[in-house]
DRENZA-840160 format. One record per residue (C-alpha): x, y, z; residue in three letters; residue number from 1. Coordinates in nm, 4 decimals, always signed. Each point is the difference from the previous one (the first is absolute). Layout:
N
<xx X&yy Y&zz Z&rest ala&nr NUM>
...
***
This chain:
143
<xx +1.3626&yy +17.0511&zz +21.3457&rest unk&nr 1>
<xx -0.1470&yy -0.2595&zz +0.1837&rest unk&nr 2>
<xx -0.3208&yy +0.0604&zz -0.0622&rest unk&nr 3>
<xx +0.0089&yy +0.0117&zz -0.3923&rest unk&nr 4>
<xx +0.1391&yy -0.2966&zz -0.0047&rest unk&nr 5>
<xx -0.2905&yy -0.2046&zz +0.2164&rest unk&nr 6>
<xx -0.2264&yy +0.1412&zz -0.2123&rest unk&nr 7>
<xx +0.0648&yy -0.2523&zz -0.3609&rest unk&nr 8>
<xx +0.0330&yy -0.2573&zz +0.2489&rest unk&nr 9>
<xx -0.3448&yy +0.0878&zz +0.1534&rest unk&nr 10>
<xx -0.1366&yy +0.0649&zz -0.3788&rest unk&nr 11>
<xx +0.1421&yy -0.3635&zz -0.0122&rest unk&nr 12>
<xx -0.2202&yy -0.1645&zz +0.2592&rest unk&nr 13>
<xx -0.2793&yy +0.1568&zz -0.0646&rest unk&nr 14>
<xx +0.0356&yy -0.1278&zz -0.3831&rest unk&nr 15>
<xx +0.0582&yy -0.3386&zz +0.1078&rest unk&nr 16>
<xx -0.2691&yy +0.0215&zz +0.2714&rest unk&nr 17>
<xx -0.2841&yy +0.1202&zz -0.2529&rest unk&nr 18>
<xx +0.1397&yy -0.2588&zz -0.2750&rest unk&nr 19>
<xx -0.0628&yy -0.2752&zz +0.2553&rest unk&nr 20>
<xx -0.3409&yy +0.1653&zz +0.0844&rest unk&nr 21>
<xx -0.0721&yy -0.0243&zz -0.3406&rest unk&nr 22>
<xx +0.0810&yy -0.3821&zz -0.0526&rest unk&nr 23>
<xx -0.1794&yy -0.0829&zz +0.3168&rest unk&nr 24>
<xx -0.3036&yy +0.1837&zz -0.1362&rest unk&nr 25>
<xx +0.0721&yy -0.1876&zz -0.3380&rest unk&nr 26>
<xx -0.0063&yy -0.3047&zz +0.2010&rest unk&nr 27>
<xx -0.3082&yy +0.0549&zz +0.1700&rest unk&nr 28>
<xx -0.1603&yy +0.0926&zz -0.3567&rest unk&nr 29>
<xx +0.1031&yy -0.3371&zz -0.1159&rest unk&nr 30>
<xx -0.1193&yy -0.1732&zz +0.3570&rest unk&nr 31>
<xx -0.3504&yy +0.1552&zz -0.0256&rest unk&nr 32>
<xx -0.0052&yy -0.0733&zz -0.4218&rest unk&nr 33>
<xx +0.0883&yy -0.3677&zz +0.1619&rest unk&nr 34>
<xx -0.3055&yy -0.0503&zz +0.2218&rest unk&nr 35>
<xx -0.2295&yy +0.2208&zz -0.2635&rest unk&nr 36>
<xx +0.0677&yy -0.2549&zz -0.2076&rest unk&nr 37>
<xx -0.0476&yy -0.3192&zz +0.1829&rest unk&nr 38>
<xx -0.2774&yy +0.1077&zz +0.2022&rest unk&nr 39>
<xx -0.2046&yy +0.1587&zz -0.2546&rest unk&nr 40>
<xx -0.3212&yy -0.1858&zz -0.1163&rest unk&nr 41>
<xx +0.0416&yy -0.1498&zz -0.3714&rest unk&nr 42>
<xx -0.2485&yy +0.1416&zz -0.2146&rest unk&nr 43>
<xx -0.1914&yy -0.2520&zz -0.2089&rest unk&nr 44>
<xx +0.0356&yy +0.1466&zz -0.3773&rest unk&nr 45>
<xx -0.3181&yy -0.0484&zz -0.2852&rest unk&nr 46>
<xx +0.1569&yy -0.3099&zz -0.0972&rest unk&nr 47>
<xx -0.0276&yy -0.0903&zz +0.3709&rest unk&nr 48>
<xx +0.3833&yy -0.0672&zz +0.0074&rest unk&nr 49>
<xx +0.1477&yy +0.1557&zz +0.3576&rest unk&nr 50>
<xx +0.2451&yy +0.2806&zz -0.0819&rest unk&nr 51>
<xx +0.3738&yy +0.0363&zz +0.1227&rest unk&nr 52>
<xx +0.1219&yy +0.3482&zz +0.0885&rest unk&nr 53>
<xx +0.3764&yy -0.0337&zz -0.0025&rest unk&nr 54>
<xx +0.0913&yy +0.3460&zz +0.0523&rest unk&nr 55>
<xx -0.1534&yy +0.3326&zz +0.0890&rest unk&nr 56>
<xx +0.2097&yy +0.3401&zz -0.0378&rest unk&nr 57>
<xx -0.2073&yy +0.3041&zz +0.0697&rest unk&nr 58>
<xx -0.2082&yy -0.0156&zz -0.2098&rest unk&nr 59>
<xx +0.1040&yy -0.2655&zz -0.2729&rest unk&nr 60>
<xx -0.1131&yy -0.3716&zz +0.1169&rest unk&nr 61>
<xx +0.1408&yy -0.2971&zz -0.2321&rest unk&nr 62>
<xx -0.2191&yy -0.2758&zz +0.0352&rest unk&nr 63>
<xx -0.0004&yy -0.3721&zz -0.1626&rest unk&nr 64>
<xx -0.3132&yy -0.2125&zz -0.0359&rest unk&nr 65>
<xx -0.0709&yy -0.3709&zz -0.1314&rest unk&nr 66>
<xx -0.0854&yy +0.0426&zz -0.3064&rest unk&nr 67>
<xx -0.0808&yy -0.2994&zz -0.2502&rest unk&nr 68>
<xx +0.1235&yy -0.0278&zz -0.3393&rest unk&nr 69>
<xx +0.2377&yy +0.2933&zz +0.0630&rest unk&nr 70>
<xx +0.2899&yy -0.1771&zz -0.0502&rest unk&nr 71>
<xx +0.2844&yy +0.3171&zz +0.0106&rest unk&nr 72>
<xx +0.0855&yy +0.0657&zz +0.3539&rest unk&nr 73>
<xx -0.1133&yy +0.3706&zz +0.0787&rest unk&nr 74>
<xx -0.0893&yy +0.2632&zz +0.1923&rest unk&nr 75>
<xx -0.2926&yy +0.2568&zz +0.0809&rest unk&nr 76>
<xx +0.0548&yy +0.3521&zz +0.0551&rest unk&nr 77>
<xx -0.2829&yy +0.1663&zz +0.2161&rest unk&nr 78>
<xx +0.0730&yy +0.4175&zz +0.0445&rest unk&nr 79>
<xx -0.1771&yy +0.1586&zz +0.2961&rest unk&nr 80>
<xx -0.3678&yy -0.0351&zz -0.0551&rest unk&nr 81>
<xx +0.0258&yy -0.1706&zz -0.3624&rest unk&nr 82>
<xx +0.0127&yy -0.3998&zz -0.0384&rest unk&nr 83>
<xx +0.2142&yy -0.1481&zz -0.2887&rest unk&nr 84>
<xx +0.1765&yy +0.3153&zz -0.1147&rest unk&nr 85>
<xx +0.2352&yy -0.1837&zz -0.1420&rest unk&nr 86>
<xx +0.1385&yy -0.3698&zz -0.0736&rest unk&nr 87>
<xx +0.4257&yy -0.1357&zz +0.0203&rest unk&nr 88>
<xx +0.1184&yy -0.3033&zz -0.1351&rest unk&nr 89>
<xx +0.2091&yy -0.1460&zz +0.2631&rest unk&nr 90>
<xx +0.2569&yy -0.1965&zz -0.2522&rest unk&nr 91>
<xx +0.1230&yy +0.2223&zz -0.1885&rest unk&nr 92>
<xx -0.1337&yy +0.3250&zz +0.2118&rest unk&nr 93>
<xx -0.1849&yy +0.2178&zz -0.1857&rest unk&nr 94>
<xx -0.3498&yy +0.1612&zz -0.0289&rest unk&nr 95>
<xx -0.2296&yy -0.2024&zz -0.2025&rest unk&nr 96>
<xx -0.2891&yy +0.2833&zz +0.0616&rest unk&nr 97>
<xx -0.1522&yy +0.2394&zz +0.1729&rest unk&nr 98>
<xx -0.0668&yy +0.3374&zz +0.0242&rest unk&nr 99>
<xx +0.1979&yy +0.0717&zz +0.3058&rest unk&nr 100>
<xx +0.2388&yy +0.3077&zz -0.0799&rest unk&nr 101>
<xx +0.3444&yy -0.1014&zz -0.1619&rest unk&nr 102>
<xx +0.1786&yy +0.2044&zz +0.2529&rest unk&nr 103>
<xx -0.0534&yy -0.3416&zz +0.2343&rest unk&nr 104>
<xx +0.1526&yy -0.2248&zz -0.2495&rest unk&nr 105>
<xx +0.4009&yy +0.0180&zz +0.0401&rest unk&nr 106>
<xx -0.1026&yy -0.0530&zz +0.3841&rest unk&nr 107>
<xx -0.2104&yy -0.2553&zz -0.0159&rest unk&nr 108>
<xx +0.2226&yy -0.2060&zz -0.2425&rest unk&nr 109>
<xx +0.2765&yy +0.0517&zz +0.2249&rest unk&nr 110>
<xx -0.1607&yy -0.1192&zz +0.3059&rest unk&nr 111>
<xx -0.1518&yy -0.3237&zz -0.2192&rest unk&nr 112>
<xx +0.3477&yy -0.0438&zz -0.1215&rest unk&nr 113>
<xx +0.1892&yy -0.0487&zz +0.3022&rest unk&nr 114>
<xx -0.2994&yy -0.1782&zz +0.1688&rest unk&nr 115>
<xx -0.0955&yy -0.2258&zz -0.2446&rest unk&nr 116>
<xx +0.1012&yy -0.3078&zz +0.1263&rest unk&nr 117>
<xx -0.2484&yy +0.0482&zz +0.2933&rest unk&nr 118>
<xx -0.2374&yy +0.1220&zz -0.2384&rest unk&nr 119>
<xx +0.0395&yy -0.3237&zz -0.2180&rest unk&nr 120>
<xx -0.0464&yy -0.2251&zz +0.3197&rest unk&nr 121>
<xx -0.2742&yy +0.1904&zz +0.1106&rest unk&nr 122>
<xx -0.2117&yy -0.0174&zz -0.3734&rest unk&nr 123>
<xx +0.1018&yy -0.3619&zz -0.0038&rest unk&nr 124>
<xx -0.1626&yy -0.0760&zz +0.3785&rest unk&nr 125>
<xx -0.3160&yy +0.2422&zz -0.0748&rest unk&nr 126>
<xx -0.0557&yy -0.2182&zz -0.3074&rest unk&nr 127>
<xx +0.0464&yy -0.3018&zz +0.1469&rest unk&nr 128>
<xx -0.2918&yy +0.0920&zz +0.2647&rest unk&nr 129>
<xx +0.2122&yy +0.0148&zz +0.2448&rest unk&nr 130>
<xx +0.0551&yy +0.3173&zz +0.2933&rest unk&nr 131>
<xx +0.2917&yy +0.1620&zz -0.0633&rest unk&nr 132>
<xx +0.0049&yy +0.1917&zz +0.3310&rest unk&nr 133>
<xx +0.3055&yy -0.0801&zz +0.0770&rest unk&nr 134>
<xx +0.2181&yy +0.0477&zz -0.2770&rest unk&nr 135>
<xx -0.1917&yy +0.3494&zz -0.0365&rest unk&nr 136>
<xx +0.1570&yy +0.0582&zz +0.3425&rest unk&nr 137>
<xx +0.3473&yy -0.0559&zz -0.1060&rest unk&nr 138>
<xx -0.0682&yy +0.2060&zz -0.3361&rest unk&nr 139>
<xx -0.1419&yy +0.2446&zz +0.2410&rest unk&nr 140>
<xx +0.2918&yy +0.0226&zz +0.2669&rest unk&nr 141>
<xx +0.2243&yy +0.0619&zz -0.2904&rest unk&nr 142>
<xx -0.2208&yy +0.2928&zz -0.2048&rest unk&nr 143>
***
């Protein structure tokens, strides 16, 4: 009897051991997204603007660049290999184009949606001229 019942208490532990496992490996995700992000050169675009990743999962990057005359606060959408799949408004959230697979959409609204405060501060500061390191390093510690 006494051994059936250590065993759903053992199941137990090792659940709760693997979850935490799992967040600390989250965690490190996030960590090494962190330093990806503010260690990694800018790349100077055509219009010789620097470019802004602010997030890279797997293989989806969402980057932000100072763009003139672009007055609607937005959002590039780069897919493995392929630059400017796709383009989101920030305010409302939602594609303005792109060819990047609709699957993506629901997920990236969502994630512009309850980050777009950060986003908003972030379009304002790359606009401005100014580095927005930092506050992609909050936005980034959050994702």
């Amino acid at each position: 009897m006494r051994q059936g019942a250590s065993r759903p208490l053992r199941r137990t532990l090792c659940i709760a051991i693997r979850m935490s496992y799992e967040d600390k490996l989250k965690q490190l995700q996030r960590d090494l997204a962190q330093i990806d992000l503010l260690t990694e050169p800018r790349r100077q675009t055509s219009s010789r603007f620097p470019e802004f990743l602010i997030l890279r999962l797997k293989d989806i990057k969402l980057k932000m660049y100072q763009e003139r005359g672009h007055s609607m606060p937005h959002i590039h959408v780069d897919y493995g290999s392929q630059h400017h799949v796709a383009s989101f408004s920030i305010d409302p959230p939602a594609r303005i184009e792109g060819s990047l697979h609709r699957k993506y959409d629901k997920s990236v609204i969502e994630w512009i949606s309850v980050n777009s405060d950060a986003l908003l501060k972030i379009w304002s500061k790359v606009q401005s001229g100014g580095d927005p390191s930092l506050l992609v390093a909050e936005l980034a510690g959050n994702a």
